[in-house]
Structure formats: structure tokens, C-alpha cells
MARNU-9038 format. One record per residue (C-alpha): residue number from 1; residue in three letters; chain; y, z, x. Coordinates in pm, 1 decimal. Example, Ala and Ser with C-alpha at 12.3 -4.5 7.8 and 13.67 -1.06 7.14 Angstrom:
BEGIN
nr;rest;kette;v;w;u
1;ALA;A;-450.0;780.0;1230.0
2;SER;A;-106.0;714.0;1367.0
***
This chain:
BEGIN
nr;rest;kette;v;w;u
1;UNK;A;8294.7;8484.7;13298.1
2;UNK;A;8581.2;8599.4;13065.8
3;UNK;A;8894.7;8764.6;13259.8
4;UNK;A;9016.2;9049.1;13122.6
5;UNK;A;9299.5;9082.3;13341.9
6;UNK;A;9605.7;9159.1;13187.7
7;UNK;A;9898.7;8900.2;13169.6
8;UNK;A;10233.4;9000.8;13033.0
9;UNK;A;10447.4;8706.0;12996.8
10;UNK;A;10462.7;8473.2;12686.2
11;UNK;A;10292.5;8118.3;12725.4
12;UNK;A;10515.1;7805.9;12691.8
13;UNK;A;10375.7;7585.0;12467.4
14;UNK;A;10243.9;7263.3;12520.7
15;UNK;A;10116.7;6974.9;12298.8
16;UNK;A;9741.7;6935.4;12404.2
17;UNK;A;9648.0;6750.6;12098.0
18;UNK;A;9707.2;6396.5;12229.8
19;UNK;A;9489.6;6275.9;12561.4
20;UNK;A;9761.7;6101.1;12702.1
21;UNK;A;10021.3;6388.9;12738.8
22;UNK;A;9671.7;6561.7;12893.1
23;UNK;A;9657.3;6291.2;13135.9
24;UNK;A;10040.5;6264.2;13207.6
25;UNK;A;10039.8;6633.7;13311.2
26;UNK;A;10044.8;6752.9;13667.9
27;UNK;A;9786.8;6954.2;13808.4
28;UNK;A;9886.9;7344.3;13855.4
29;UNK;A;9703.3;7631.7;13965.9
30;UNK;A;9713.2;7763.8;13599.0
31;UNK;A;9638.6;7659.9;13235.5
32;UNK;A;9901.3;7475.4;13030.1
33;UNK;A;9914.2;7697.5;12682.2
34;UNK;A;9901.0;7573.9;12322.0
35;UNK;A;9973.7;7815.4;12042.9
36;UNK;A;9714.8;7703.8;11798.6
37;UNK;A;9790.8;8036.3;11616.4
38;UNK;A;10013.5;8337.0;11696.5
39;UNK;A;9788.5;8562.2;11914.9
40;UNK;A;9484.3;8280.1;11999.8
41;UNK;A;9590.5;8014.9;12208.5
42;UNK;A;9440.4;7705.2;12376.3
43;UNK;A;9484.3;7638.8;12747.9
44;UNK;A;9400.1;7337.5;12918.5
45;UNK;A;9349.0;7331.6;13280.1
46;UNK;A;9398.7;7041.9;13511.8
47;UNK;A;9349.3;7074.5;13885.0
48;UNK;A;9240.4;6760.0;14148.0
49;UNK;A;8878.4;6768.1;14058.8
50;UNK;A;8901.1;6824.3;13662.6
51;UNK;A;9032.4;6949.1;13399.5
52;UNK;A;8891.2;7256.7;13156.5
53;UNK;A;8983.8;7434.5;12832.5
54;UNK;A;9045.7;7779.0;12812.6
55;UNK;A;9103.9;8045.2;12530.7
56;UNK;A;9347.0;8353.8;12518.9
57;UNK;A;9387.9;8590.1;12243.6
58;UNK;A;9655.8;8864.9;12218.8
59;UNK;A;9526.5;9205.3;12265.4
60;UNK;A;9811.0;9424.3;12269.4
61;UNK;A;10106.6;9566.3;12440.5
62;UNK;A;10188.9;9204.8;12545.9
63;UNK;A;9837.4;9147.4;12756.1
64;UNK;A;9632.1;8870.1;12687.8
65;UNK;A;9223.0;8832.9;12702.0
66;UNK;A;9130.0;8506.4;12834.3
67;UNK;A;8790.8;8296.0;12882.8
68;UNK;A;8661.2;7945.3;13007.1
69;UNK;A;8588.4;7729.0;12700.5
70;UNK;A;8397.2;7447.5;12881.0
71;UNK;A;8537.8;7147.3;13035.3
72;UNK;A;8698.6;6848.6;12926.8
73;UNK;A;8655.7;6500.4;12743.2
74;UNK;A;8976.5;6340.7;12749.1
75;UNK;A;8924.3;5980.7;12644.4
76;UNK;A;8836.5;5817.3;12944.0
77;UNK;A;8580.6;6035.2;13044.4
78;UNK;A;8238.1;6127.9;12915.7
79;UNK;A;8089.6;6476.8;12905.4
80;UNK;A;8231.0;6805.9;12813.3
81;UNK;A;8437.4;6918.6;12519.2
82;UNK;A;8699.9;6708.1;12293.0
83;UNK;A;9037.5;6872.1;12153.5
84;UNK;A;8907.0;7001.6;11819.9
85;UNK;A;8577.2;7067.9;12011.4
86;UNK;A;8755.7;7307.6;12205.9
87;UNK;A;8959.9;7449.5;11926.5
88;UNK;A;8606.3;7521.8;11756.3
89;UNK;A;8487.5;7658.9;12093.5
90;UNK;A;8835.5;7892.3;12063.9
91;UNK;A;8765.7;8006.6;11710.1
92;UNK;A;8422.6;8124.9;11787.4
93;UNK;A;8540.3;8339.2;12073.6
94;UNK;A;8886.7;8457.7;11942.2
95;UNK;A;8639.9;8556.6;11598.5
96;UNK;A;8416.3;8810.2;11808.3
97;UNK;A;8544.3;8820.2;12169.0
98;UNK;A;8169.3;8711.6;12304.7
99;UNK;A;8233.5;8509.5;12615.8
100;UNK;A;8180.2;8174.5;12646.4
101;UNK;A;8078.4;8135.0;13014.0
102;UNK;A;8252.7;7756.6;13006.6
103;UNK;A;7916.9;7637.5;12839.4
104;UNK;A;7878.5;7509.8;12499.2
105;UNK;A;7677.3;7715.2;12225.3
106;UNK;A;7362.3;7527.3;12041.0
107;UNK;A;7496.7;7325.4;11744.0
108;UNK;A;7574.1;7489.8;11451.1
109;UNK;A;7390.0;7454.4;11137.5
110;UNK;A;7601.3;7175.3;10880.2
111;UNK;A;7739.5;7467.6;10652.1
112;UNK;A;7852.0;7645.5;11002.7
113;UNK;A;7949.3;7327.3;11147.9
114;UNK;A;8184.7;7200.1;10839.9
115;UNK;A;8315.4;7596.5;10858.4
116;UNK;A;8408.1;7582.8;11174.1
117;UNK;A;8574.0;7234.7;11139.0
118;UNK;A;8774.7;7394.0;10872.8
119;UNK;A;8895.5;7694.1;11121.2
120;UNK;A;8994.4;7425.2;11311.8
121;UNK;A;9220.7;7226.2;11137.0
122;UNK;A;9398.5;7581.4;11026.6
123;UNK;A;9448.4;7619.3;11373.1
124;UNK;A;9648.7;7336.8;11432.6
125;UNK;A;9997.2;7359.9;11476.8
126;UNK;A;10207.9;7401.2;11132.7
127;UNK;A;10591.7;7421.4;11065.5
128;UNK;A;10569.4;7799.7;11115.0
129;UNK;A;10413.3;7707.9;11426.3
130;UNK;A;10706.2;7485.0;11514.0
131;UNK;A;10956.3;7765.1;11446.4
132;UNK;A;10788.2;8035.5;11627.0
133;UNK;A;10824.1;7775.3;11909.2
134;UNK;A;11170.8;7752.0;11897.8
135;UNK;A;11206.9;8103.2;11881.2
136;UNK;A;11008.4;8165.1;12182.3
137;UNK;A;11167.1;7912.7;12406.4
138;UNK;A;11555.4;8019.5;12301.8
139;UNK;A;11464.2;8400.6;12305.9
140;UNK;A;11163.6;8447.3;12566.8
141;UNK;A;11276.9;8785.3;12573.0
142;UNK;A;11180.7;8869.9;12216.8
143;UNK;A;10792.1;8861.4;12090.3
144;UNK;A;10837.1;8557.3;11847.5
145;UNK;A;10494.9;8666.0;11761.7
146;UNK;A;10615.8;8950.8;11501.8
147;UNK;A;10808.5;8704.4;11339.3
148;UNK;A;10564.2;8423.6;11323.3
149;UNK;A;10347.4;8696.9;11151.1
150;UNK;A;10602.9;8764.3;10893.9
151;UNK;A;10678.3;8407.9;10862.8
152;UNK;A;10349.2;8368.8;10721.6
153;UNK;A;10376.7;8673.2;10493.6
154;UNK;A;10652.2;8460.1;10354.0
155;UNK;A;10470.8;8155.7;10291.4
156;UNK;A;10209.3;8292.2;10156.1
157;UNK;A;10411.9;8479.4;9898.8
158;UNK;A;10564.1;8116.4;9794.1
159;UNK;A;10232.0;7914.9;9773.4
160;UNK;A;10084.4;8182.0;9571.1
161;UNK;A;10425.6;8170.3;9334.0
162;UNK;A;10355.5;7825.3;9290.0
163;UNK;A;10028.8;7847.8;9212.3
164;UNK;A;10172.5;8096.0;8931.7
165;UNK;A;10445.0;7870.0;8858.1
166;UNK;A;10217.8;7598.2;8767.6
167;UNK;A;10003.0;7860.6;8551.2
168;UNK;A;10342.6;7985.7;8366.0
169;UNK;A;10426.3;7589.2;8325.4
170;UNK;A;10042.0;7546.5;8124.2
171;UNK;A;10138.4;7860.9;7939.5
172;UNK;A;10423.8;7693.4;7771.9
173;UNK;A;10637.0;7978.1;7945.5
174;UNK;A;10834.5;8015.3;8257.9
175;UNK;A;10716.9;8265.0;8583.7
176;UNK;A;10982.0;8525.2;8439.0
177;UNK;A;10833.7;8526.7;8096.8
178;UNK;A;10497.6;8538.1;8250.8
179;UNK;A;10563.7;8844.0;8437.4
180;UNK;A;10721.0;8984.6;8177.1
181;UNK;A;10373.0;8901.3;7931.2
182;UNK;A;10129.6;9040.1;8230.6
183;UNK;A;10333.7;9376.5;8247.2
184;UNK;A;10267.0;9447.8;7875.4
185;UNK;A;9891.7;9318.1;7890.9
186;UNK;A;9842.8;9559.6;8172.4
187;UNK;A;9969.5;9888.9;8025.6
188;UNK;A;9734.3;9788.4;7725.8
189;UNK;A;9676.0;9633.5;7409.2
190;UNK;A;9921.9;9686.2;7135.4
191;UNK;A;10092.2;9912.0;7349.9
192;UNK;A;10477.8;9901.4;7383.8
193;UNK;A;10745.5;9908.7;7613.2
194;UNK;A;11093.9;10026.6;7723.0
195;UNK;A;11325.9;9740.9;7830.9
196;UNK;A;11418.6;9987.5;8062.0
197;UNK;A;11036.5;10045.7;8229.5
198;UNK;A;10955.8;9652.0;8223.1
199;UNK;A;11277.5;9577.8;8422.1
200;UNK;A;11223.2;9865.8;8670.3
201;UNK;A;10885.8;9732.7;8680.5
202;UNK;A;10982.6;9387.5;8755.0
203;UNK;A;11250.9;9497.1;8994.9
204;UNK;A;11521.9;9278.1;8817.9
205;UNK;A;11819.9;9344.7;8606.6
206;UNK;A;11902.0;9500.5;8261.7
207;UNK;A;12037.9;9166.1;8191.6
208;UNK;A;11747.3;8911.5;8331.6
209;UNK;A;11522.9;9168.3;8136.9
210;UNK;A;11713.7;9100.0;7822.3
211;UNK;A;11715.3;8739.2;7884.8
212;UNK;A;11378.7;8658.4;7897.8
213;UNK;A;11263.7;8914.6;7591.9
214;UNK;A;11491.7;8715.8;7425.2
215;UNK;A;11321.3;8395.4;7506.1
216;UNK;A;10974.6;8557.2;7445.2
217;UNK;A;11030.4;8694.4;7073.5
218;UNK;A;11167.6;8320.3;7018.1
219;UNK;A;10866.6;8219.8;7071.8
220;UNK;A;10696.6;8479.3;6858.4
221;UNK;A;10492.9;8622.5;7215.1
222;UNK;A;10653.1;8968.9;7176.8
223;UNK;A;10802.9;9186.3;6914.8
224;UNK;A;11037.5;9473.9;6878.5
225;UNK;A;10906.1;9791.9;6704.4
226;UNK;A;11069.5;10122.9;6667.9
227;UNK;A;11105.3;10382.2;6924.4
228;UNK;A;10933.5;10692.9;6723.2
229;UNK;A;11124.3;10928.7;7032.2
230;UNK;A;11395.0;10785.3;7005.3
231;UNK;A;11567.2;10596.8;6695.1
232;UNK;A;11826.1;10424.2;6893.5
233;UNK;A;11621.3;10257.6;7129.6
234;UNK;A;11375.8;9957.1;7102.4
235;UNK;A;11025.4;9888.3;7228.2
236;UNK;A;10861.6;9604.3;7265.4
237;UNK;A;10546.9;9494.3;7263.6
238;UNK;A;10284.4;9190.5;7251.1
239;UNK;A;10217.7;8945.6;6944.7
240;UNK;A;9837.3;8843.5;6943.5
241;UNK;A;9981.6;8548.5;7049.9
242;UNK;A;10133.7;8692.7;7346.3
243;UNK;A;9839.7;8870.4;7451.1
244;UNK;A;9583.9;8570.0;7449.4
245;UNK;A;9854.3;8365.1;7651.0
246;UNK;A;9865.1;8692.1;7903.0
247;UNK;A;9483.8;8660.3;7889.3
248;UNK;A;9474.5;8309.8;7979.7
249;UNK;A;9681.7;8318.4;8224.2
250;UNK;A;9571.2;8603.5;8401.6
251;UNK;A;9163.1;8417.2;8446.6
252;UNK;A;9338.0;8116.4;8535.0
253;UNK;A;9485.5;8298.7;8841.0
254;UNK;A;9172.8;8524.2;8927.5
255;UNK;A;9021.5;8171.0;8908.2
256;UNK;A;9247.9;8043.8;9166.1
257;UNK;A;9256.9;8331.1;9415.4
258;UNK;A;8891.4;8318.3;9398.0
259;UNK;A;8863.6;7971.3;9531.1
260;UNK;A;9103.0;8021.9;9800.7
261;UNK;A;8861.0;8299.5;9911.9
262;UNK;A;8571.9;8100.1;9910.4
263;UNK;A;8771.4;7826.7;10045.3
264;UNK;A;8891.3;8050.4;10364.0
265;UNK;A;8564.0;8186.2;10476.5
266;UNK;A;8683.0;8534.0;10459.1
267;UNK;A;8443.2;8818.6;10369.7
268;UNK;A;8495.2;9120.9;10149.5
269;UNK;A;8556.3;9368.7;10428.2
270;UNK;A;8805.9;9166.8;10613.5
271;UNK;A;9017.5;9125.2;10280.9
272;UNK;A;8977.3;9514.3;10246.5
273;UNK;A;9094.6;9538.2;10648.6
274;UNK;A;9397.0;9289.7;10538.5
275;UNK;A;9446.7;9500.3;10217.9
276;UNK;A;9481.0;9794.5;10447.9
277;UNK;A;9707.2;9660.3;10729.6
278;UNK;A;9924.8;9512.1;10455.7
279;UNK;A;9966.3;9886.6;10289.1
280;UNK;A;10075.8;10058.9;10630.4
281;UNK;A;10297.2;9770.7;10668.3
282;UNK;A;10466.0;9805.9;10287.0
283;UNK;A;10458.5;10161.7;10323.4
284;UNK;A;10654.7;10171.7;10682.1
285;UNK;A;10946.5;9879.1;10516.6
***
């Protein structure tokens, strides 16, 4: 039966992946907490007669919602449910809240079943997951959580640049230039630009702006043309060169977010919930 009751302090982490620190802990009255991801956790329960996994996931306003997994295999013992078994166990309850009633669910089909090992493995502890730990047991006071969250905002942000690094490098051109080649592709073909636009654009400086135009027409991916409004002032715009590079490069990247998508398991509408959340978020910074 899943307890809603509410539970307002923070849960010190513990390393439940190995079967010997299982065994070596004492028995307590309540479940020993492992942060497999900020807001769903794994407990592990070990009393005089057993031991027993249970799940809690964050549900606001510091409470948690937790439920009885099923019990446990530690090595020595037969029956019941194996770490990663009861990480699975955790994902499919944390995913829709349905309780679990400490039994096990009919095997998954081998699509489901590889799917859900893969929600698994995410699940286990990273370095964010290491420093959100730290955090948490220097400052119990503050909810490490946030930070974990934004931690993760972060890293995401510099995988995907080096995903686009490695794009730029096939390109012949570096991730400045490239950004530089994608702003004029998107405002059109053949149409051109103010140095002064591209660099607001880019949120960088007059003179990193002028840099890497520089670099560009050297490599005969832009040109300069005339500014009809304005005789003083120069646009510039891209070579056919330039654009079939910005082309290129843009599919390769579509290509690659694509298979991360697929490779994730996440749906349209919970990208378009993400997409959402991550507006508010921009728009409250």
C-alpha cells in the first residue's frame, strides 16, 4: 500500500549498489535512502526478519510520496528483487505514481524490458549526483535539489556544445564561425546582415564579431556587400559556399538531437511539457 504521508526532511544518502555494504548495515526502524536521481530515490529496508526496497519521489513543498517496491535479493539469498531490479521497479512507479503493493509486475515485453534497463542505468548515481551529495550533507539546510536540477541544465548545455563542436570541426570551421554561418542561414538566403545584429544576436562582442567575419570571408563563406541605407556601413552576407556548409551542418545536428530522442524514450508531449517548464524558467532569470 503506498504511504502518502508527508515527510519533510532530506534523505542521507547511502550507497545501496553493492550487497555487502547492504549486509554490513544495521537494522533500523526506517529505510536507508539512495538518491538515484534528484526527486526519486531508492530506499532499502533492513529490519531482523528481512530486508525490502522502497521508492520515494519528491512531490512538493519538501514532502515525499513513498511505496514498497518488493523485497530483497542480496546475494546470498534467493527470491525477491536485485539492485537494478529494484531501480526498474522505482522507475515504473516514480513514471506514473501507480503503487506497487511490494509485488513484482508481469515481465515486460523485450523492447519494454531493454527500455526499462536503460532508465535504469540513467538512474544510477553520476558526478552531478556526487555533488548534490556533498551539498546536501555540508548544507542540510538548503534543498540541494534546485541545484542538482540546474547542475544538469549545465551539463546538458556542454554535451550538446560538443556535439556542435565536433559538427563545426567536420565543417572545416570553428563553433564561433558556425554560429555565426547558422545566424545568416536563418534570416534567409542571400539575405544580409549588420555586424551589429549578428553580434547582438550571438550575445558576444563588437570585437569577437569582427574576429570571426574576418576568419569567415578568408575562407570565402561570407561576403561584404553594400549597405543601400546606409553608405558607411557594411553588410554581410553568405557565399553559396557558406550556405551549403550552414546547410550541412544544420541536418547533421537535427540528425543528432533526433537520436538522442529516440535514444531517451521521451515522447513528443513530454518534450513540449520540458519546452514549457524551461520557458517559465528563462523567462523568470
Amino acid at each position: 500500500m503506498t504511504d502518502t504521508s508527508a515527510n519533510r526532511l532530506p534523505p542521507a544518502d547511502i550507497d545501496l549498489t553493492s550487497a555487502q555494504v547492504r549486509r554490513e548495515l544495521p537494522a533500523r526502524a526506517k529505510p536507508y535512502w539512495h538518491i538515484s536521481t534528484p526527486g526519486v530515490h531508492l530506499g532499502y529496508y533492513k529490519g531482523g526478519r528481512g530486508a525490502a526496497w522502497y521508492g520515494r519521489k519528491f512531490v512538493g513543498e519538501g514532502r515525499y510520496r513513498q511505496t514498497k517496491l518488493g523485497p530483497s535479493r542480496d546475494e546470498d539469498a534467493g527470491g525477491g528483487l536485485s539492485f537494478v531490479e529494484a531501480l526498474e521497479a522505482l522507475v515504473a512507479w516514480a513514471s506514473d505514481g501507480a503503487p506497487t503493493n511490494g509485488t513484482l509486475a508481469a515481465p515486460a515485453p523485450r523492447e519494454g524490458r531493454r527500455q526499462a534497463e536503460r532508465a535504469a542505468k540513467q538512474l544510477q548515481p553520476t558526478r552531478l549526483d556526487t555533488i548534490s551529495r556533498a551539498w546536501a550533507q555540508e548544507r542540510p539546510d538548503v534543498d540541494f535539489w534546485l541545484a542538482g536540477f540546474f547542475l544538469r541544465l549545465e551539463y546538458a548545455h556542454y554535451l550538446h556544445d560538443r556535439r556542435v563542436q565536433e559538427v563545426a570541426k567536420q565543417a572545416g570551421a570553428n563553433v564561433g564561425d558556425l554560429h555565426v554561418l547558422l545566424a545568416l542561414r536563418r534570416n534567409g538566403p542571400g539575405v544580409a546582415m549588420r555586424p551589429t545584429d549578428l553580434y547582438r544576436e550571438l550575445l558576444v562582442t563588437s570585437g569577437a564579431i569582427t574576429k570571426r567575419l574576418d576568419n569567415l570571408r578568408a575562407q570565402n563563406l561570407i561576403e561584404r556587400v553594400a549597405d543601400a541605407g546606409d553608405r558607411r556601413s557594411e553588410l554581410v552576407r553568405l557565399t553559396a559556399s557558406g550556405q551549403a556548409v550552414a546547410d550541412a551542418a544544420m541536418t547533421r545536428i537535427t540528425e543528432s538531437l533526433k537520436r538522442i530522442v529516440a535514444a531517451s524514450g521521451l515522447g513528443r508531449e513530454e518534450l513540449i511539457q520540458l519546452d514549457e517548464g524551461f520557458r517559465r524558467l528563462i523567462a523568470a532569470m
